[in-house]
C-alpha positions in Angstrom: 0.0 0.0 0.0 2.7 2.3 0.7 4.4 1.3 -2.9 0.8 2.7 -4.6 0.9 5.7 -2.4 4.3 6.9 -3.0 3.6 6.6 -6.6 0.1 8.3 -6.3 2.3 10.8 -4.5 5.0 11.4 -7.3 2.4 11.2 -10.6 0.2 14.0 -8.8 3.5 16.3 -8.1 4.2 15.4 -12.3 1.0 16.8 -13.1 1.6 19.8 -10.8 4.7 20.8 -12.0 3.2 20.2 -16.0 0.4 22.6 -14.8 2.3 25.1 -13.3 4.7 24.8 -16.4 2.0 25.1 -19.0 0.1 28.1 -16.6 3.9 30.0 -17.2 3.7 29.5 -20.9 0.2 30.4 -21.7 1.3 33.9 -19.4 4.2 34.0 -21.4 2.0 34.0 -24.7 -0.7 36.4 -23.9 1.7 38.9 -22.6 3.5 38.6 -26.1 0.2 38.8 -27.7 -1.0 42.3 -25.7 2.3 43.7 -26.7 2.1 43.1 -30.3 -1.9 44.2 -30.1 -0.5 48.1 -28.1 2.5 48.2 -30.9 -0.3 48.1 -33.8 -2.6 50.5 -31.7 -0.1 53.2 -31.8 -2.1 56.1 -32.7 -0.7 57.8 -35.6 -0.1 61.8 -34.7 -2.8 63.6 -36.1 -1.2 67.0 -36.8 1.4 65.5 -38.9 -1.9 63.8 -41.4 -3.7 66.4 -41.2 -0.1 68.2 -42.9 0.3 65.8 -44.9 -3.5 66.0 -46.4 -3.3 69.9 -46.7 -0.1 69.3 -48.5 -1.6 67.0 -50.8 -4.8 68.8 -51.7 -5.2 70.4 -55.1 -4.1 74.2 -54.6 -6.4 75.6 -57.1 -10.1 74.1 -56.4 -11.1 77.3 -55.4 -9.5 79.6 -58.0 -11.3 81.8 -59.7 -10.3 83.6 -62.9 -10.9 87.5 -62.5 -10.2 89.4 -65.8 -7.4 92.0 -65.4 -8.3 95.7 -66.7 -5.3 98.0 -66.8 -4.7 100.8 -65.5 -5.5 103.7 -66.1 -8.2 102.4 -68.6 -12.0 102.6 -67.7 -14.5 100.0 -68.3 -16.0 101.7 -71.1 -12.5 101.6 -72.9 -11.8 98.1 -71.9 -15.5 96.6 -73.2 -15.1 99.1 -76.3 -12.0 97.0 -77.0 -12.8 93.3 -75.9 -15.8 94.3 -78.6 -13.5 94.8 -81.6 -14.1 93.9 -84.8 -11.7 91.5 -86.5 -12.9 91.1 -89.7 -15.9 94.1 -91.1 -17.5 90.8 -92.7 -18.1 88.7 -89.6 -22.0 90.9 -89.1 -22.4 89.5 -85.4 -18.6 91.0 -84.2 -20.5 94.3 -85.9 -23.5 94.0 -84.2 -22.3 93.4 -80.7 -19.6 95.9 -81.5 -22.8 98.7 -82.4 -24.2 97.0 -79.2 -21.5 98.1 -76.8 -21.5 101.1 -78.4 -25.0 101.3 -77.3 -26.7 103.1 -80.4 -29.9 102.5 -79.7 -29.8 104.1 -76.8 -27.7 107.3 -77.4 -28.8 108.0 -81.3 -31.9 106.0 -82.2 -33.4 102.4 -83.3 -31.1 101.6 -86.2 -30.7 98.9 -88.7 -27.2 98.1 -90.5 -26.2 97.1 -93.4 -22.4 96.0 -94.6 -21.0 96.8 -97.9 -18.2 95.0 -98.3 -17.9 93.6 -101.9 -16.9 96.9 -103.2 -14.3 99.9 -102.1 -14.9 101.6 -100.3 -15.8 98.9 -97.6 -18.4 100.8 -95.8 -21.0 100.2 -92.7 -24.3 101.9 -93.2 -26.4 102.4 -90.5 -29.9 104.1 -90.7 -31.7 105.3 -88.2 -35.1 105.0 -87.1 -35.6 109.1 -86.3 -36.5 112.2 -88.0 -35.0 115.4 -86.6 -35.5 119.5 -87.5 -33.3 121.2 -89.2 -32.4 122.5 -86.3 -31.0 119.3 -84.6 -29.4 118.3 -88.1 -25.5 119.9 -86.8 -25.6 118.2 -83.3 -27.1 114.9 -84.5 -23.7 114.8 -87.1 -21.4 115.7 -84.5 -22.6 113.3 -81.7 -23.0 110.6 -84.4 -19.0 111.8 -85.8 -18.0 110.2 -82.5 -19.4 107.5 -82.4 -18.4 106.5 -86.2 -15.1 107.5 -85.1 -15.1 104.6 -82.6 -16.3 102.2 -84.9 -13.5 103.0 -87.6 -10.9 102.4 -84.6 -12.5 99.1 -83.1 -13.6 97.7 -87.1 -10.6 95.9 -88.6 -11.3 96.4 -92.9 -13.8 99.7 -92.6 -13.0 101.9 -95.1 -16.0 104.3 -93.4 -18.7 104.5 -91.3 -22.2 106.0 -93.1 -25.7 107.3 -91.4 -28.7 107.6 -92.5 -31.6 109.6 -91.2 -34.8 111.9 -92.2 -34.5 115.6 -91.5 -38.0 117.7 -91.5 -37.7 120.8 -93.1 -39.6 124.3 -92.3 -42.1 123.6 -94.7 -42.8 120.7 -93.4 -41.1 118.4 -96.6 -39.4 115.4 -94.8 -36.0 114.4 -97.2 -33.6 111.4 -96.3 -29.8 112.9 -95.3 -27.0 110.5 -95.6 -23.9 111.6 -94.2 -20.0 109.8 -93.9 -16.9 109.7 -91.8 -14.2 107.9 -94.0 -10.3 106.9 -92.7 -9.1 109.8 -93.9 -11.4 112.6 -92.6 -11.4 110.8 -89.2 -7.1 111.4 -89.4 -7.8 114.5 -90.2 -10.1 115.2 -87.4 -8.3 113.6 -84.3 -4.4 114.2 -86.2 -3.5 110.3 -86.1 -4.7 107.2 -87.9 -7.8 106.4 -86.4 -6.8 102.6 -86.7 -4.0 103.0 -83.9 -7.0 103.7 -81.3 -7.8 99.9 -81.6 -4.6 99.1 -81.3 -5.0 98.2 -77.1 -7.5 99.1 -74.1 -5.4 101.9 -73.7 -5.2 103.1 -76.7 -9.1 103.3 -76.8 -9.1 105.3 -73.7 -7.1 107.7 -75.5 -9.9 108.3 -77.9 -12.6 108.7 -75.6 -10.2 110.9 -73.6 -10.0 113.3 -76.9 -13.0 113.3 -78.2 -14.3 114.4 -74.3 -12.1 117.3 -74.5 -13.5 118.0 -78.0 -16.6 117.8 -76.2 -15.9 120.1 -73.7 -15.1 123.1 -75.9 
C-alpha cells in the first residue's frame, strides 16, 4: 500500500509541475500577444496627417479667374475693346460691336447694313428718327463720335455712313445721308484712327480726346 501511495504521490507532483509549467507559458503567450496588439494600436499623430493632407490637396479648387483691366483704362474703354471687330465681314462682331456702343440708346433704333464687296468697304447704318433742321449739326457731330469709334475698333472699314430723315420748315421730310471715311477721321483727331484699336489703352485715349473736343 505504501508502494501505490508513493507513486500516487509522485504522478500527482508530475501533473503539478506540468500545470504550473503550461500556466507559465500560456502567461508568457498572452503577454506577447497584448504587446504586439498596443504596438499596432499606436495612434498615428494627427497633426502631422492632417499636414500631410493639406499638402496633398489640389491648390487651385477654389481659384477663380478675374479678368485684369489696366490701368489707367475705364470700363467703357476696356469693353469698347474686348468688342472689336476682326474682320468688317463677320456681321455679329459688328452687331455686338454697335451693341457696346449702345446706339440704340444714345442716337436712335437703327438697322445696318455691310458693304463689303466693293471699295470703299463701308458700314451703313440708318436710323429710325427724323430730326429738325435745327438738330441736323448736333445729331452729325454726336454721331461723328461715335463712327469714329467704330472706324478704330472695325478691322477692314474703309468708313462708317448714317442715314436719317431731317424735316424741313415747310414741313417736306427728305432722307440725309452723311459719312466719316479713314481719312477725314485722321484728319479730325491728327492720327490714324486705326492706332485707337490698337490696345485698351489706346481706346481710352480716344474717348479721352474726343471728351475734351466735347468740352469746348
Amino acid at each position: 500500500m505504501k508502494k501505490v501511495h508513493k507513486a500516487i504521490n509522485k504522478n500527482i507532483r508530475m501533473l503539478l509541475i506540468i500545470a504550473a509549467a503550461t500556466v507559465v507559458a500560456l502567461a508568457v503567450l498572452l503577454m506577447l500577444i497584448a504587446g504586439n496588439e498596443e504596438r499596432n494600436q499606436i495612434p498615428t499623430d494627427p497633426t502631422k496627417t492632417s499636414e500631410t493632407k493639406e499638402s496633398e490637396a489640389p491648390t487651385d479648387v477654389n481659384e477663380t479667374t478675374v479678368p485684369t483691366q489696366e490701368q489707367g483704362v475705364s470700363q467703357q474703354a476696356q469693353l469698347l475693346y474686348d468688342a472689336r471687330v476682326e474682320d468688317i465681314n463677320d456681321s455679329a462682331s459688328v452687331a455686338k460691336l454697335l451693341e457696346t456702343v449702345d446706339l440704340r440708346k444714345n442716337m436712335a433704333n437703327y438697322q445696318v447694313t455691310l458693304m463689303v464687296k466693293e471699295s470703299p468697304k463701308s458700314m451703313v447704318i440708318t436710323f429710325d428718327k427724323t430730326i429738325s433742321a435745327a438738330e441736323q449739326q448736333a445729331f452729325d457731330e454726336k454721331m461723328q463720335k461715335y463712327a469714329e469709334q467704330i472706324l478704330a475698333l472695325t478691322k477692314g472699314a474703309d468708313q462708317v455712313q448714317w442715314v436719317y430723315t431731317v424735316k424741313g420748315e415747310d414741313g417736306k421730310k427728305e432722307e440725309r445721308n452723311v459719312y466719316l471715311d479713314a481719312q477725314r477721321a485722321k484728319e479730325l483727331l491728327k492720327n490714324d484712327v486705326t492706332k485707337y484699336g490698337a490696345s485698351a489703352k489706346a481706346v481710352q485715349n480716344l474717348l479721352d480726346q474726343q471728351n475734351r473736343k466735347d468740352v469746348r
